[in-house]
N, C-alpha and C positions, 0 to 999 in steps of 0.2 A: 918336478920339472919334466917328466917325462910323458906327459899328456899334454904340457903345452906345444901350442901351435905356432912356432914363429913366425910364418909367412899370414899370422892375421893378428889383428890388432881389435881390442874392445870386445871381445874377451880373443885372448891369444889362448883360444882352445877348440879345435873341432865341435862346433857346437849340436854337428849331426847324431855325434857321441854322448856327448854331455851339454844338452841340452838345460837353460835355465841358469848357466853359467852368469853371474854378474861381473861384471869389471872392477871388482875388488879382492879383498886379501882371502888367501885363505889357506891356515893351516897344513904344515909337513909333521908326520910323525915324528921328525928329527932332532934332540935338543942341538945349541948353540953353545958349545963348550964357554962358559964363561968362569973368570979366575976364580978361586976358592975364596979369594978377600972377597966379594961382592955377591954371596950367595942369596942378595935380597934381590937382584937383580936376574931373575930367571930367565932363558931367553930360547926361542926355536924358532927354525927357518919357517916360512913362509912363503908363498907365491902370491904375488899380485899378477891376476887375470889379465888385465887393461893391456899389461903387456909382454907377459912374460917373465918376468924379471925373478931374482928371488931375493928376499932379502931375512934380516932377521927382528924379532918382535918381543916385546916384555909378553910375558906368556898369561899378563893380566889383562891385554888386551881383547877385545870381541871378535877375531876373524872369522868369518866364514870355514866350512867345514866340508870336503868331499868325501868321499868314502871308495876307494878303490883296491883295486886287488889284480896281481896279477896270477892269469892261470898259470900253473908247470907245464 
């Protein structure tokens, strides 16, 4: 979340930075703490572009993929 751009919408991301952003999901190195009963159901956060948001995803699904890094 912390590259998204709130004050824009379709892709909610400086796109002078990250150019070629599409307004779809894409991928947080984060898992989605899910109960121990339901370990078929794997899950990690994601961001949707379109508008910022974050949400969470079966980790079967296809998101999109950024690659970032922050300097020290």
């Amino acid at each position: 979340l912390s590259i998204t751009h709130m004050g824009r919408v379709g892709p909610a991301i400086d796109t002078n930075h990250f150019p070629n952003t599409v307004s779809d999901f894409y991928w947080s190195a984060t898992p989605f703490a899910v109960p121990a009963t339901f370990p078929e159901f794997e899950k990690a956060w994601s961001v949707l572009f379109l508008t910022g948001e974050d949400y969470f995803d079966l980790k079967t699904y296809g998101n999109f993929v950024r690659l970032v890094r922050s300097d020290p």
